[in-house]
N, C-alpha and C positions, 0 to 999 in steps of 0.2 A: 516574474509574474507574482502579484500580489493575490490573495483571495483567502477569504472565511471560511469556505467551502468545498470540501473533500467529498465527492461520491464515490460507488462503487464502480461508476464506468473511469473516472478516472484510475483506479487502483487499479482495474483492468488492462487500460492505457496505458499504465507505466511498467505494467508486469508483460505485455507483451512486447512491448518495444525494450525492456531489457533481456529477456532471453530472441528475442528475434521471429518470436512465432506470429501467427497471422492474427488478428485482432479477432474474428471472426471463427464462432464452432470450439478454437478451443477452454474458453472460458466461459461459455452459454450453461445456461443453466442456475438454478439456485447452488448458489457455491459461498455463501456467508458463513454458514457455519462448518465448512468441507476443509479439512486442516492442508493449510499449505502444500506436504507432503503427498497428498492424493492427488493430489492435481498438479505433480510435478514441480513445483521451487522447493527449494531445500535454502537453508540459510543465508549461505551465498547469494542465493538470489534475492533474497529478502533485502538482504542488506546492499544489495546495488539497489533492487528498490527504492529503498531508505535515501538513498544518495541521491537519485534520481529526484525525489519528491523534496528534498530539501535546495536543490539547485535551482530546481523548476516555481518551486513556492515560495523561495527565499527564507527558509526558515530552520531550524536546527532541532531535531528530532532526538528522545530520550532514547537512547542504544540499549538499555533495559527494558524498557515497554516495549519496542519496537520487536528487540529478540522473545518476548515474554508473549509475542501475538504470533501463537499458531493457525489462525483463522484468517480469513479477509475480513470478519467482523469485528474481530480483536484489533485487527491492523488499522481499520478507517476508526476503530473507536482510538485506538491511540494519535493518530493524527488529528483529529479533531478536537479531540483533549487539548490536543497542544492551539490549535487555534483560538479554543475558549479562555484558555489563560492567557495568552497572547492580548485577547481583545476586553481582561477584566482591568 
């Protein structure tokens, strides 16, 4: 899958289907700037995450930025990032 455009329901999407939880109830709510950790992924998951979204989008994620984003806010800004230099 090609694409420019990372939202937060994707980040959603891929965070649920990597730890295996229901899509629905447990990520509701404003959680952009709620640190990964409060709402359950710890690193590891971050980083299947990462794996997940670079398989799915075709494209190769900075493993600094990536660990550097404590947030979902942090997280979709750093993918996006990478989309905008991708498409300069």
């Amino acid at each position: 899958m090609s694409q420019s455009r990372f939202t937060l329901d994707d980040l959603k999407r891929i965070l649920c289907e990597g730890s295996g939880a229901p899509e629905e109830g447990v990520l509701d709510g404003d959680i952009l700037d709620t640190e990964f950790a409060d709402i359950g992924y710890d690193s590891l998951a971050l980083l299947e995450t990462a794996s997940r979204i670079e398989r799915e989008y075709g494209i190769e994620l900075d493993e600094d930025l990536i660990g550097d984003a404590t947030t979902p806010r942090a997280f979709l800004d750093a993918v996006t990032g990478h989309f905008a230099v991708a498409a300069a």
